[in-house]
C-alpha positions in Angstrom: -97.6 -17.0 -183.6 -94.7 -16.0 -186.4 -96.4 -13.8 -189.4 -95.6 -15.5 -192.2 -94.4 -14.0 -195.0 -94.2 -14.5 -199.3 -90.8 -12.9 -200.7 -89.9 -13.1 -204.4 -87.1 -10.7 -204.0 -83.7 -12.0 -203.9 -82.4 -8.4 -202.7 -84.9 -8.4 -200.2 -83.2 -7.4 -197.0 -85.1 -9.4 -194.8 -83.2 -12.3 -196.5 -79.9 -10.9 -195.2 -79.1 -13.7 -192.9 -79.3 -16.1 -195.5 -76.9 -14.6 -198.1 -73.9 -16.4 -199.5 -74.2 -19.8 -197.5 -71.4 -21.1 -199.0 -69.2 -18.6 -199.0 -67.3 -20.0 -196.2 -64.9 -16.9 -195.5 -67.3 -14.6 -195.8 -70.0 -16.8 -193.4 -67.2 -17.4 -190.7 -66.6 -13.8 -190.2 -70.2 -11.9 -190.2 -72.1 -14.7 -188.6 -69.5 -14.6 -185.0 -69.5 -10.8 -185.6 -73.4 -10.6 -186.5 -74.0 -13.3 -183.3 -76.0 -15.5 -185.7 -75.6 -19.1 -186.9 -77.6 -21.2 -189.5 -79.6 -24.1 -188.4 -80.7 -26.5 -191.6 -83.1 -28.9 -191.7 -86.2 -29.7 -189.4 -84.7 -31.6 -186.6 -81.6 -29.6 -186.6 -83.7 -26.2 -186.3 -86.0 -28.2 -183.2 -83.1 -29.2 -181.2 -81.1 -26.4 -181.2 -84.7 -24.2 -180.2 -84.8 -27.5 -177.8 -81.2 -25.9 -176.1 -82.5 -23.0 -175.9 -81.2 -21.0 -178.9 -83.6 -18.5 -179.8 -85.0 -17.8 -183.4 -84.4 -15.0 -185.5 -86.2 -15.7 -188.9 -87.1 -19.2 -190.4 -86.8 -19.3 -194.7 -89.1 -22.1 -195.9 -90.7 -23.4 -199.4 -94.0 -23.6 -199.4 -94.3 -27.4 -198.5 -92.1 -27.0 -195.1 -94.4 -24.6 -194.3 -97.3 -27.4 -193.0 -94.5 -29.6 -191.6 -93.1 -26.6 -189.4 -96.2 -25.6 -188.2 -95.8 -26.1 -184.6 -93.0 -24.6 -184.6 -94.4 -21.6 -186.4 -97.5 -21.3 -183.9 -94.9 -21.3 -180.8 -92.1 -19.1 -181.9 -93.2 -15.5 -182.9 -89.6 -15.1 -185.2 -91.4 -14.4 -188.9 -91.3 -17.0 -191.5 -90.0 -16.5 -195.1 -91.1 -18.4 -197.8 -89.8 -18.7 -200.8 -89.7 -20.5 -204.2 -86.9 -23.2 -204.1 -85.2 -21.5 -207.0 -84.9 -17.9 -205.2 -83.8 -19.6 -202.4 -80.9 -21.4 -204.0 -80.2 -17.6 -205.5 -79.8 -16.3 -202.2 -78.1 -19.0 -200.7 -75.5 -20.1 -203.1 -76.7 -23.8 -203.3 -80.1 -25.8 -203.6 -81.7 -26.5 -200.1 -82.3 -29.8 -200.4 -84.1 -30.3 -196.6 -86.0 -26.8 -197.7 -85.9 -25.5 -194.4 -83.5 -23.1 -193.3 -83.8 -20.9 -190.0 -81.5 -18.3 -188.4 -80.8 -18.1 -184.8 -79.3 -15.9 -182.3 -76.1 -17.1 -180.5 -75.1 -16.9 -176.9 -71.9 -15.9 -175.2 -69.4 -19.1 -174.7 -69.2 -20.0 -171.4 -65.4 -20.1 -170.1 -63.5 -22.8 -169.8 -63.6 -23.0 -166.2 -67.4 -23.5 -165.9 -67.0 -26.0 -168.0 -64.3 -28.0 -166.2 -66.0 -27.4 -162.7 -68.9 -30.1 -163.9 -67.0 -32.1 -166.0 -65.3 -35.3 -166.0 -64.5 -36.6 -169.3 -63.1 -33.9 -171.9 -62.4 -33.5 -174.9 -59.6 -30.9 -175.7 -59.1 -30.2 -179.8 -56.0 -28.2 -180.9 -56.4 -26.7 -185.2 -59.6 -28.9 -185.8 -60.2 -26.4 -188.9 -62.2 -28.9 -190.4 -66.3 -28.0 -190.3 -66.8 -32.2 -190.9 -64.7 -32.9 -188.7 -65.5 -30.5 -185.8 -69.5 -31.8 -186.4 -68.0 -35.0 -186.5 -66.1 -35.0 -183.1 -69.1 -33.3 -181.5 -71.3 -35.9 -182.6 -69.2 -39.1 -181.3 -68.8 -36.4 -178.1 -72.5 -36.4 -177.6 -72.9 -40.0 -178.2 -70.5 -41.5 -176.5 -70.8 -40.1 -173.1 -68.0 -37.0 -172.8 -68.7 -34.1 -170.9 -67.1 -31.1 -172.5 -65.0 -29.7 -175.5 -62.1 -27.4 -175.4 -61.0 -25.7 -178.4 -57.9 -24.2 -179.3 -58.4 -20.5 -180.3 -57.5 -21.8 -184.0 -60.2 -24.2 -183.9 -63.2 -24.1 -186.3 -66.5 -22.7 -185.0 -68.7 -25.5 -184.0 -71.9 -23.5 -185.3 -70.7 -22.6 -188.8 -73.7 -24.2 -191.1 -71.5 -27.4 -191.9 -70.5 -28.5 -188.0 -74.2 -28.4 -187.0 -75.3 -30.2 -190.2 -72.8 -32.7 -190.1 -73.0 -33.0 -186.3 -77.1 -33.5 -186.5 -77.4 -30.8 -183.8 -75.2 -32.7 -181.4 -73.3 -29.7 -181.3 -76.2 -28.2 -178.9 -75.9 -30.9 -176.3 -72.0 -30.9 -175.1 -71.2 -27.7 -173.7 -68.0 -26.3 -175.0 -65.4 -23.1 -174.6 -62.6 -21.6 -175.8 -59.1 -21.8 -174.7 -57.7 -18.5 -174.8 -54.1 -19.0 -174.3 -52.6 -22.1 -176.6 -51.0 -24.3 -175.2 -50.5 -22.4 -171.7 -54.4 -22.8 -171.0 -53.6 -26.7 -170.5 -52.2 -25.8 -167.3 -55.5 -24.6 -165.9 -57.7 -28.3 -167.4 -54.5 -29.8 -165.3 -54.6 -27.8 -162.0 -58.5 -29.1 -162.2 -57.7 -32.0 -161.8 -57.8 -34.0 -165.1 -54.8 -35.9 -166.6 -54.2 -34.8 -170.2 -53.5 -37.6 -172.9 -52.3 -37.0 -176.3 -54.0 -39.0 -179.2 -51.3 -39.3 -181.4 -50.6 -43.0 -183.7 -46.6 -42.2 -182.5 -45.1 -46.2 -182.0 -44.1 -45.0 -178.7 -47.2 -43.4 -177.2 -49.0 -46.6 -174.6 -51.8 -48.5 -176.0 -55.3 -46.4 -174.8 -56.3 -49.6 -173.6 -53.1 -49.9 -171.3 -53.5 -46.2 -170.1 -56.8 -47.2 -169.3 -58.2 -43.9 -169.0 -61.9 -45.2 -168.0 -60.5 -45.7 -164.4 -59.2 -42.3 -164.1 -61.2 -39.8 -162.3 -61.0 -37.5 -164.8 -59.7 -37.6 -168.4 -58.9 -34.9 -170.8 -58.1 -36.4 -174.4 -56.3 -34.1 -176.9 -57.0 -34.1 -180.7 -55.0 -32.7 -183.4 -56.1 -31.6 -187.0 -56.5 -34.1 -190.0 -53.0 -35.4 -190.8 -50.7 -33.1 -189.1 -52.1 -34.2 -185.2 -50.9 -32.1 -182.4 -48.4 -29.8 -182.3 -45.0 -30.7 -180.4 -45.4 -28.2 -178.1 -49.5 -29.3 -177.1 -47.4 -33.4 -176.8 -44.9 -31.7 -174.2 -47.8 -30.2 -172.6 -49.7 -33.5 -172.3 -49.5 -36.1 -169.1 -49.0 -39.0 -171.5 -49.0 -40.4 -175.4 -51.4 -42.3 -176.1 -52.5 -44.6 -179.7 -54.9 -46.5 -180.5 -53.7 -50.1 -182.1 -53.5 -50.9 -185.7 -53.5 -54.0 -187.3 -52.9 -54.4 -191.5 -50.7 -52.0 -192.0 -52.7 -49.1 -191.3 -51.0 -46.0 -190.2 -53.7 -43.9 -188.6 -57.3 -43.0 -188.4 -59.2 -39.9 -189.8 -59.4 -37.5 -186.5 -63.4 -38.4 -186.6 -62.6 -42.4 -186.5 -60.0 -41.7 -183.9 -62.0 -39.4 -181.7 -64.5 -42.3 -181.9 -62.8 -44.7 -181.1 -60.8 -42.8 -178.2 -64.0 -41.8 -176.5 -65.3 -45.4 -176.6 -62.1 -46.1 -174.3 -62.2 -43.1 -172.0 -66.1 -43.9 -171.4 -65.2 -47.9 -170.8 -68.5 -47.4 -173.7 -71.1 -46.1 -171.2 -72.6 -42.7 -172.6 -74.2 -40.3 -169.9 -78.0 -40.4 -170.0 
């Protein structure tokens, strides 16, 4: 069972983790280097203890604390509580879903574990974007695909923001890094999976022409809001494919698009 614990100290370093939430420069380089990320809200905190992230502290008000309780009486991590207004001073900003918990990273598989199960991947290339990183991850997790690949310019999937925004679903696709950019394609190739662009190019083929749900297996490659992939990740790639507008529209947000795209590469039948 966690000791819980009363702290009216804003200075209090017990409260380290917690400091400067939205200090997004600051949070991207001490929580990697400090092997940390920031779980907020209940459900979030549950399913990432539910993957098997362990606990380091939980910071609660006092009216999480009965809601939590389970959780407290299984986990012996201690339990902070503190007065809404001293935890917006350490934080940076009010917690609305007053329940906050710190927990302990694990090393990132590489990317060939995670091709060696996989059959459906997604590969992202400057997704710099916390939204839209928890976004993808989310549409990833519901929609059926395997894996992620990131570019080593990528956002971190666990920064506070990409777990919010991705309800945990961040936790549930396994994901790596690719070291080498865009020279690491080669290896997702030699495993055996055909690479496809996303790009809204006029000349890319129709997703639904390419019709990647009858491939055996699939690795779709996402650029960053507005600028999409870079020339040299489209040489790289097997084939251009778009998704068809009607109205005049241009393009999709990369979150819409991802959506959308994994709909097509699962023919819209999610894993269970």
């Amino acid at each position: 069972m966690a000791e819980i614990i009363t702290l009216d100290d804003p200075d209090d370093p017990r409260l380290h983790d917690y400091t400067g939430l939205t200090d997004v420069e600051l949070r991207r380089r001490r929580e990697p280097a400090e092997g940390l990320f920031i779980a907020e809200g209940e459900k979030v905190i549950r399913r990432a203890r539910q993957a098997g992230y362990a606990m380091r502290s939980m910071l609660l008000s006092a009216k999480w604390v009965d809601v939590m309780r389970d959780v407290i009486d299984e986990d012996p991590a201690p339990v902070y509580v503190v007065h809404p207004d001293l935890a917006e001073r350490v934080t940076g900003y009010h917690v609305h879903r007053g329940a906050l918990a710190s927990m302990r990273r694990e090393p990132l598989p590489e990317a060939s574990q995670v091709l060696a199960t996989a059959r459906r991947v997604v590969v992202m290339e400057s997704v710099n974007d916390h939204t839209n990183i928890g976004a993808i991850f989310r549409s990833a997790a519901a929609l059926g695909m395997d894996a992620v690949l990131l570019s080593p310019d990528c956002a971190d999937p666990l920064y506070r923001r990409s777990v919010k925004v991705s309800m945990g679903a961040v936790f549930s696709v396994p994901y790596a890094r690719l070291d080498a950019w865009p020279r690491g394609l080669d290896a997702v190739r030699d495993a055996g999976f055909r690479l496809l662009a996303l790009t809204p190019g006029e000349d890319a083929t129709p997703i639904d022409e390419a019709a990647p749900h009858r491939l055996d297996r699939v690795a779709l490659m996402l650029g960053a809001e507005g600028e999409g992939l870079t020339e040299r990740a489209m040489r790289a790639a097997d084939e251009r494919v778009r998704i068809p507008m009607a109205h005049g529209v241009d393009s999709l947000n990369v979150g819409a698009a991802a959506a959308v795209a994994f709909y097509a590469v699962t023919a819209g039948r999610p894993q269970p």
